[in-house]
C-alpha positions as CSV (number, residue, x, y, z in Angstrom):
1,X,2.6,14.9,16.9
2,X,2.4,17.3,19.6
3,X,2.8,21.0,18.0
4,X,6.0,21.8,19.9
5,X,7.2,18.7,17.7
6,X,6.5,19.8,14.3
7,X,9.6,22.0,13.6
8,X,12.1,20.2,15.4
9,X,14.1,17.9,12.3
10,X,13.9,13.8,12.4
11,X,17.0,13.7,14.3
12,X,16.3,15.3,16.9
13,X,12.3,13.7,17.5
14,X,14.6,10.1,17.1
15,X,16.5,11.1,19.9
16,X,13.4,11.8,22.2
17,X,12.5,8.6,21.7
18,X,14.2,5.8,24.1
19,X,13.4,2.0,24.9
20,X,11.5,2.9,27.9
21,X,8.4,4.0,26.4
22,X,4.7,5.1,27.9
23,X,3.5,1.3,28.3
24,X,1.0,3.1,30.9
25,X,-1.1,4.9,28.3
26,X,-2.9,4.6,25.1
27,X,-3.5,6.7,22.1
28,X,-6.9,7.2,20.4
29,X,-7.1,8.9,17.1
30,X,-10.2,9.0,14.3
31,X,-13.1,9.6,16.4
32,X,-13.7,13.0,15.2
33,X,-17.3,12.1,14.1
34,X,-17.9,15.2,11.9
35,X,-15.5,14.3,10.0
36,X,-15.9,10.8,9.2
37,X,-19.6,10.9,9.2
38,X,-19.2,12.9,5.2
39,X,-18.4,8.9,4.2
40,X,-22.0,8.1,3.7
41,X,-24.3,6.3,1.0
42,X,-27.7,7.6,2.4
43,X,-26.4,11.2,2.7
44,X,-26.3,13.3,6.3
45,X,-27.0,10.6,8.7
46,X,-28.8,13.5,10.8
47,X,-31.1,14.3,8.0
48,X,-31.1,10.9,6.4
49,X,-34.3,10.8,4.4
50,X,-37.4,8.1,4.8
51,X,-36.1,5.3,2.5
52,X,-33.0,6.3,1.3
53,X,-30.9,3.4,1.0
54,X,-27.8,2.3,3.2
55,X,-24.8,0.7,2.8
56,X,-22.7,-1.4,5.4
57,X,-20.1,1.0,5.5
58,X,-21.6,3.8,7.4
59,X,-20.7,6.1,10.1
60,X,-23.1,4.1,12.6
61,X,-19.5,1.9,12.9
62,X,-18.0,4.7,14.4
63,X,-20.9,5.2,16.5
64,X,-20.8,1.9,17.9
65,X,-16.9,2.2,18.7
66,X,-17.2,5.4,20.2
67,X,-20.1,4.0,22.6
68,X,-17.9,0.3,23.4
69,X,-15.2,2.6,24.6
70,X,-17.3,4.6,26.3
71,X,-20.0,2.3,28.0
72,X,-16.7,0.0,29.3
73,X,-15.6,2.9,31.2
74,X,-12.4,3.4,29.4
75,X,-13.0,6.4,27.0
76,X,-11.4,9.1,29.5
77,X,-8.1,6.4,30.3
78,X,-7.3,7.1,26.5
79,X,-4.7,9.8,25.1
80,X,-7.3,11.7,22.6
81,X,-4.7,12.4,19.4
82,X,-5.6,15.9,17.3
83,X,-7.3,15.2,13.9
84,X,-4.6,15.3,11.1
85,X,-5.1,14.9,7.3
86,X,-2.6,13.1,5.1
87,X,-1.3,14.9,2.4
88,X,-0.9,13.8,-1.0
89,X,2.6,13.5,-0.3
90,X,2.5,11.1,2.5
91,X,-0.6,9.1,0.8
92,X,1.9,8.5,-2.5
93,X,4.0,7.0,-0.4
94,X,1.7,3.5,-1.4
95,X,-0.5,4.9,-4.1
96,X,0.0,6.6,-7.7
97,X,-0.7,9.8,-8.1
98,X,-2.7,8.9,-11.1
99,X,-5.1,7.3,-8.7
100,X,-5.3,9.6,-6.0
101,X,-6.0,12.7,-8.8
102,X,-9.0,9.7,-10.0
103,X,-10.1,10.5,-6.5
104,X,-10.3,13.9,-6.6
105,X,-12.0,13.9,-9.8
106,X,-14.4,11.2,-8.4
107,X,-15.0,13.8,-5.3
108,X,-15.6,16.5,-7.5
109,X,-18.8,14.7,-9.9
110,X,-20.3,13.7,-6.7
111,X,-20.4,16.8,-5.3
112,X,-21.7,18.7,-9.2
113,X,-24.4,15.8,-8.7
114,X,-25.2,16.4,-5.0
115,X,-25.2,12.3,-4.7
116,X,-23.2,9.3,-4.3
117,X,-21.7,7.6,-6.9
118,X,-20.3,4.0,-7.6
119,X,-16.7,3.0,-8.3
120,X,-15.9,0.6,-11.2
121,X,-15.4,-3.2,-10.1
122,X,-11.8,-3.5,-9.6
123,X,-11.5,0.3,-7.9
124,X,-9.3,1.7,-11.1
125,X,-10.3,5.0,-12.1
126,X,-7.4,6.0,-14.3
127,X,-8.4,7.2,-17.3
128,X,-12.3,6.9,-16.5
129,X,-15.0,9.5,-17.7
130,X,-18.0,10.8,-16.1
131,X,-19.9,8.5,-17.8
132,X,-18.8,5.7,-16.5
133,X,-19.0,7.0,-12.6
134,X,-22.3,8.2,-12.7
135,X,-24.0,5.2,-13.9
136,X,-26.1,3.3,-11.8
137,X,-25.0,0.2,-9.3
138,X,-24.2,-1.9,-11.2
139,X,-23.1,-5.7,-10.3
140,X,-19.7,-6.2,-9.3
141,X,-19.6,-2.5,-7.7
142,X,-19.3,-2.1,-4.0
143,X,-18.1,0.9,-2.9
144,X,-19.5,4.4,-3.2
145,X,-17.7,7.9,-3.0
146,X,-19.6,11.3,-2.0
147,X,-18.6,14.8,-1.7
148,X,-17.0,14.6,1.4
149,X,-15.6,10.7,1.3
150,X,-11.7,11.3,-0.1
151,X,-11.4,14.0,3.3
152,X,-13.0,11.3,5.5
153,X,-10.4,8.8,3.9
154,X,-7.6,11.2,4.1
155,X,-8.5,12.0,8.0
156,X,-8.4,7.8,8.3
157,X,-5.0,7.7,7.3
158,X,-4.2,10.8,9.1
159,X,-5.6,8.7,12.1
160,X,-3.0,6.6,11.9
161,X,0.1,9.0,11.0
162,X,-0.9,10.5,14.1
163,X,-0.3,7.5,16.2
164,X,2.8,7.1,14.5
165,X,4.0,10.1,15.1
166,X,2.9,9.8,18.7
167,X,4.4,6.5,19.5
168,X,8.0,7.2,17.4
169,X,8.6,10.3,19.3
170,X,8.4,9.6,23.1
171,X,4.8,9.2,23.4
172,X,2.0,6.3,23.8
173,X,3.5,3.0,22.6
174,X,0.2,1.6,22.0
175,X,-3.1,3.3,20.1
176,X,-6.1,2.4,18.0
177,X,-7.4,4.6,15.6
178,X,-10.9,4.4,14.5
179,X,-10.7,4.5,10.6
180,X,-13.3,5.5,8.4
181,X,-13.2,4.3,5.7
182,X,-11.3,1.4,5.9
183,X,-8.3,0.4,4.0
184,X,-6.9,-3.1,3.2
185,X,-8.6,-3.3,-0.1
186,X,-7.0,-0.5,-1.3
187,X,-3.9,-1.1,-3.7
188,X,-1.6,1.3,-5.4
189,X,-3.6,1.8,-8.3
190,X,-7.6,0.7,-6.5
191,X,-10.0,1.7,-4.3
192,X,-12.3,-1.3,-4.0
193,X,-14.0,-3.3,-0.8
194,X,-15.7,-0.1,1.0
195,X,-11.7,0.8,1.0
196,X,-10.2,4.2,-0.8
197,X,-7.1,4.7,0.9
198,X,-4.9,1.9,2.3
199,X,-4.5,3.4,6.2
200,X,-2.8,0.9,7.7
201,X,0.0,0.2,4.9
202,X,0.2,4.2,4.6
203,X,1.3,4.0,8.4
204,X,3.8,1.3,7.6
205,X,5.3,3.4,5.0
206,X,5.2,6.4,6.6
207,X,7.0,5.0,9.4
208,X,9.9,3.9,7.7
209,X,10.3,6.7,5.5
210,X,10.2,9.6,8.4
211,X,11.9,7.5,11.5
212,X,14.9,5.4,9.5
213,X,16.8,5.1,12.5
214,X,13.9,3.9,14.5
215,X,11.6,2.0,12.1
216,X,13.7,-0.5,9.6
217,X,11.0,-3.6,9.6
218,X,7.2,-3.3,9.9
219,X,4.9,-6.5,10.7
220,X,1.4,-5.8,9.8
221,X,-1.1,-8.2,11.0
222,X,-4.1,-8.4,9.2
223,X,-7.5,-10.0,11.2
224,X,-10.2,-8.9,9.1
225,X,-12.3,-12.3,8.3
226,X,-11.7,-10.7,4.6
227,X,-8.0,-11.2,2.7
228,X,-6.8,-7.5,2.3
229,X,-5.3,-8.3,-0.8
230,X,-4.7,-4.4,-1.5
231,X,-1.8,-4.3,1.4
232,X,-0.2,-7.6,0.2
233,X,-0.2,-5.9,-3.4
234,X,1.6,-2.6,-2.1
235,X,4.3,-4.7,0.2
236,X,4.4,-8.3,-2.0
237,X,8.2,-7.5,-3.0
238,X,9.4,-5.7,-0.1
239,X,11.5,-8.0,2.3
240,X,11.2,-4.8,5.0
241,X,7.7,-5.3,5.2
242,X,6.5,-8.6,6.8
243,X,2.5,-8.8,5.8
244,X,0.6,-12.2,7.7
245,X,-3.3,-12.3,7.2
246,X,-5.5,-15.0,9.0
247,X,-9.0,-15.0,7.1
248,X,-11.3,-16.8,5.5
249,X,-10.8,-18.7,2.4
250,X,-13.4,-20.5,0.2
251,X,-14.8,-20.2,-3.8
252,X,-16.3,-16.6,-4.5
253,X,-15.6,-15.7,-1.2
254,X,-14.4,-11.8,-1.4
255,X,-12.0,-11.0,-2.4
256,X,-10.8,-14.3,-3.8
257,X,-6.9,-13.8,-2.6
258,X,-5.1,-15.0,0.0
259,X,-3.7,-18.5,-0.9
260,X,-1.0,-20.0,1.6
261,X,0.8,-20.1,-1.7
262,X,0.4,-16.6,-2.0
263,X,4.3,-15.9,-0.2
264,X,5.6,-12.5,-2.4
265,X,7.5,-12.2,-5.6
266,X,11.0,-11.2,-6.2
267,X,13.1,-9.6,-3.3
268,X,9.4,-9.9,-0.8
269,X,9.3,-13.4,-1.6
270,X,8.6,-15.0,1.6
271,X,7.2,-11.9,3.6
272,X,3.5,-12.5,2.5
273,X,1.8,-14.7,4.8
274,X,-1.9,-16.0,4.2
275,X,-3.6,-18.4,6.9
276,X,-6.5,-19.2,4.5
277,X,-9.0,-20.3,7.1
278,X,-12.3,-22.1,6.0
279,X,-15.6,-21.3,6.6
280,X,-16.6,-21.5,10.5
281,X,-13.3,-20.8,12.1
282,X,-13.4,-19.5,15.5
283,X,-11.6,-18.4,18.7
284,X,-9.5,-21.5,19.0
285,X,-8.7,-21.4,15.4
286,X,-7.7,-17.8,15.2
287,X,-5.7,-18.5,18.5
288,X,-3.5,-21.4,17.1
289,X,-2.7,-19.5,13.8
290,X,-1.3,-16.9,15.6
291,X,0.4,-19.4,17.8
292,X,1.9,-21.3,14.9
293,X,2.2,-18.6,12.4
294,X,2.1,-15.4,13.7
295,X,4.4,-16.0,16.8
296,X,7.3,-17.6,14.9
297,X,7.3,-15.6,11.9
298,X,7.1,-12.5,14.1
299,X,10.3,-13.6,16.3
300,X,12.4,-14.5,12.8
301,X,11.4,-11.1,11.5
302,X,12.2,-9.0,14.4
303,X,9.7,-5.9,13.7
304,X,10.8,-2.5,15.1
305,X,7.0,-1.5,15.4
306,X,3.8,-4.1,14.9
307,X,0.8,-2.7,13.2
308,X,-2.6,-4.3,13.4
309,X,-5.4,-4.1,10.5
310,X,-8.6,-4.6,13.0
311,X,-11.0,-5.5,11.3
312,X,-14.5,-7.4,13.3
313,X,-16.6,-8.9,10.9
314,X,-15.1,-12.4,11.5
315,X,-17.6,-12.0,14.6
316,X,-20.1,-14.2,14.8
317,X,-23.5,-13.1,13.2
318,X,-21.6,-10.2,11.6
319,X,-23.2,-10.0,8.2
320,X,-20.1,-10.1,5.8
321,X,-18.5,-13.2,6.8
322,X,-19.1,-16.8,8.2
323,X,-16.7,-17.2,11.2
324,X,-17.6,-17.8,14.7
325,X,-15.4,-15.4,16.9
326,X,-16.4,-13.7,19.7
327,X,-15.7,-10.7,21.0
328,X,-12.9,-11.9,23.8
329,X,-10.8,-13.8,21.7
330,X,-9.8,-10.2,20.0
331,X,-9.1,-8.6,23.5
332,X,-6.8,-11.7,24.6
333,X,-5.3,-11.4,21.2
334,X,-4.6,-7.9,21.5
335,X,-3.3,-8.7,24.9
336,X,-0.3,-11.2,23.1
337,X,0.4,-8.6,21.1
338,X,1.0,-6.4,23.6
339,X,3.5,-8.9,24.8
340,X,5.0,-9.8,21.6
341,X,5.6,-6.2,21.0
342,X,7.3,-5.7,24.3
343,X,10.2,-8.3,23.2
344,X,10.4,-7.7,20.1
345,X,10.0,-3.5,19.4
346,X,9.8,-1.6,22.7
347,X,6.4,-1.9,23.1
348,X,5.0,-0.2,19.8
349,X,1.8,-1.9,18.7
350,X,-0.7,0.2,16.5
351,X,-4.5,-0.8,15.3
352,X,-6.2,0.8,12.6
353,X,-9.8,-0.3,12.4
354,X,-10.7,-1.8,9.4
355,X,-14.2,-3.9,8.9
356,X,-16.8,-4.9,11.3
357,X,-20.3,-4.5,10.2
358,X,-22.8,-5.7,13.0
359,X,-23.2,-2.4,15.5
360,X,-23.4,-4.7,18.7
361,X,-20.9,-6.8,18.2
362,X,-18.4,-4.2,16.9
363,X,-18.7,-2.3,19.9
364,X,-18.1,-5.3,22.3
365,X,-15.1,-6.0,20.0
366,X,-13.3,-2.4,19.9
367,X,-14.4,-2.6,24.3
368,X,-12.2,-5.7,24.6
369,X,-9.1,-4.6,23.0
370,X,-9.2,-0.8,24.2
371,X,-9.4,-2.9,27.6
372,X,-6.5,-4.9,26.7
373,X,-4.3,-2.1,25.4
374,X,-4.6,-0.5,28.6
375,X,-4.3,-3.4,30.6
376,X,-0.4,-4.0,32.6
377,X,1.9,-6.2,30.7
378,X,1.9,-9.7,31.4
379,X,4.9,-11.7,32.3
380,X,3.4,-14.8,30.1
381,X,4.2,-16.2,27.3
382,X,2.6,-14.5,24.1
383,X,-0.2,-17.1,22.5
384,X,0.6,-19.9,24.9
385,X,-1.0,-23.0,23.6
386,X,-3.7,-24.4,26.7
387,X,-3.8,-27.7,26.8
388,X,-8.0,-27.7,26.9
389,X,-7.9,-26.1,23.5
390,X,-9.3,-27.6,20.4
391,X,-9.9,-26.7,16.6
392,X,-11.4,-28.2,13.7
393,X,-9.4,-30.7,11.7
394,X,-10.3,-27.9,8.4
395,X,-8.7,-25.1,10.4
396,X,-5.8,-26.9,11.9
397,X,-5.1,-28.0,8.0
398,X,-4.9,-24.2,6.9
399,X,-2.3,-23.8,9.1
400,X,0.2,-26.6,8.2
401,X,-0.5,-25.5,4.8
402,X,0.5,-21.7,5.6
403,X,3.4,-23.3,7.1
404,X,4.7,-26.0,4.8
405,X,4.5,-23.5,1.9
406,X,7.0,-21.1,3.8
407,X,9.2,-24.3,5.0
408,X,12.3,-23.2,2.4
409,X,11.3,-19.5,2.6
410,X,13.4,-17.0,5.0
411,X,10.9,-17.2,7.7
412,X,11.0,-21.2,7.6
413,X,7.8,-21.5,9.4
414,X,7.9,-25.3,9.9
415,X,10.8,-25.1,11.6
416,X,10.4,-22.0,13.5
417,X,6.7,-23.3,15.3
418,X,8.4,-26.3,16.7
419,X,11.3,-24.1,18.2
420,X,8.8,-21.2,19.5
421,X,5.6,-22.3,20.1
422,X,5.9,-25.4,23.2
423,X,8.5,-23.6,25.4
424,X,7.0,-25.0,28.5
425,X,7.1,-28.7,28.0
426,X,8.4,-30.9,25.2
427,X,6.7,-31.6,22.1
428,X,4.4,-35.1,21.5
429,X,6.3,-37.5,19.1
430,X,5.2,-40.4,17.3
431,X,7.4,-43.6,17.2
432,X,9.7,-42.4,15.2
433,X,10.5,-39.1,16.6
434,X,9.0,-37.1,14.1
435,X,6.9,-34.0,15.5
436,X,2.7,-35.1,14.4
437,X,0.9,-32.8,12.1
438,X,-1.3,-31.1,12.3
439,X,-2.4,-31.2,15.6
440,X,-3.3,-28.1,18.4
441,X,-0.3,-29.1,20.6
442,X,2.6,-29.2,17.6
């Protein structure tokens, strides 16, 4: 938020926001790389020493987004957001306050011992002693904490406050913020999957809580090849918050969530949405479960802002998952979103980075939909179905499953992909008239 914003009271930033938003520029926040660089295993990346170890989640990620952005020629078409820190305030607004004072206390024994140290399997620190944080890597432990990680983490989420703030007062109706750490792994209670602090579902929350008349319903869309299991947690019973994850789904796959059946409990009960893809899936795949999952579910909803957990590792070769995207297939996705946000919630579509762990390929990634984001709007039809396009028979499967298991829920999936998806022709039928499944063109 800019500063001349700060003091003025809810109401009144409300009110400098109308439908015609800044379609014509983008925000960028988190790139502040002396700040997000304290987040790593093998200590100062500048004075890193000869064989000390390294972890996938380090600040060469940023790096390697920074330098996409920057090599495609687009860095200096981007709206550079100030750095902002979330408070503890705005961070309880998804986690306990038992947890985040875990953190702290974590922060603090890494710094007394000048190294990292390892959370507990599970990412629960309540009521955890020294002892058991300063004990070596041990299995089941994946993500580490230094000195200066909780500020990194706090700066990630403040990333994305800041394009909140940015897009709900007048400002850039798209942005991408460049979070480090990432998030989706991290539940109320849990920091776990290289995540300490949930960015994206912060956002969500934040949203609704400090723009009521703006912000009533939040879709978050969750790409990461991984399940982020940690946002459906925070949002499984809220019917306000619409969560839909496309990822990859097999045995001991992490984090071993994400079920089609997996639909929300109580009043949420039909808000959580899992496309559990198997092993393999690729553009065409990802393209027709946003076609017949995304796209319908997203229409029924009606979102007043769309907010995108980015993450790239279901790139092909990218060493923590086994799908075969590319690099395009993100850009033309982010492209659809674009226009879905455009009929749906004036235009405000948010991405938070979240994984993405092969330095090449995340850079092409973060290129293509920084390229798209800036982009003009299409007058096309969001996720338009070509008829060339084919997927396997496993993948095509995952998606009649995500939608046959929300056919009686309030999003009514089944029916809502044969009314949204083929609005330019009509629909194959067998003999006797009933639409075929699962095939690409249904």
């Amino acid at each position: 938020m800019a500063p001349s914003q700060r003091s003025q009271p809810v109401e009144e930033q409300a009110a400098m926001s109308s439908p015609s938003l800044a379609h014509d520029r983008v925000a960028i926040a988190g790139h502040q790389q002396e700040i997000m660089q304290e987040h790593c295993y093998g200590g100062n990346p500048t004075k890193r020493q000869k064989g000390k170890g390294v972890h996938h989640e380090e600040p060469q990620r940023l790096r390697a987004c920074i330098a996409g952005i920057t090599m495609g020629g687009l860095w200096r078409k981007l709206t550079e957001l100030t750095a902002r820190r979330a408070t503890d305030e705005e961070l309880a607004l998804c986690h306990s306050r038992e947890h985040l004072a875990g953190l702290e206390a974590a922060s603090r024994t890494a710094a007394r011992l000048r190294r990292p140290i390892w959370l507990p399997p599970g990412g629960c620190l309540e009521g955890l002693g020294e002892d058991e944080l300063t004990g070596k890597h041990a299995t089941g432990c994946d993500t580490y904490l230094t000195a200066g990680s909780l500020e990194a983490a706090r700066h990630a989420s403040g990333a994305m406050l800041s394009l909140v703030d940015e897009c709900l007062t007048g400002g850039s109706s798209c942005g991408l913020a460049l979070c480090r750490p990432p998030g989706h792994h991290a539940g109320r209670c849990s920091s776990t999957g290289f995540c300490l602090l949930n960015n994206v579902a912060v956002a969500a929350r934040y949203a609704k809580t400090r723009y009521p008349h703006l912000v009533k319903r939040v879709l978050i869309f969750d790409w990461d090849v991984h399940h982020g299991q940690g946002t459906q947690e925070i949002f499984e019973s809220d019917p306000e918050v619409l969560v839909l994850s496309i990822h990859e789904f097999e045995a001991g796959f992490y984090p071993n969530t994400g079920a089609a059946t997996e639909t929300g409990d109580g009043a949420g009960s039909g808000y959580t949405v899992n496309v559990a893809m198997p092993p393999g899936f690729g553009d065409a795949c990802l393209w027709l479960a946003c076609a017949k999952v995304l796209l319908p579910a997203a229409r029924r909803f009606k979102p007043d802002l769309i907010l995108v957990s980015a993450g790239f590792d279901a790139l092909e070769g990218d060493p923590m998952g086994d799908a075969k995207c590319t690099p395009l297939v993100f850009g033309q996705v982010t492209s659809a979103l674009k226009m879905l946000a455009r009929d749906l919630c004036q235009g405000r579509l948010l991405l938070g980075l979240e994984g993405g762990y092969a330095s090449a390929g995340l850079a092409l990634c973060v290129e293509e939909v920084a390229r798209a984001l800036l982009q003009p709007l299409k007058d096309d039809e969001p996720f338009a179905i070509k008829k060339d396009l084919s997927a396997k028979q496993e993948s095509l499967l995952a998606i009649y499953a995500t939608r046959l298991a929300h056919r009686t829920l309030p999003l009514r999936l089944l029916e809502g992909s044969k009314s949204a998806l083929v609005p330019f022709g009509k629909r194959k039928r067998d003999v006797g008239g009933s639409a075929k499944e699962p095939c690409a063109e249904s």
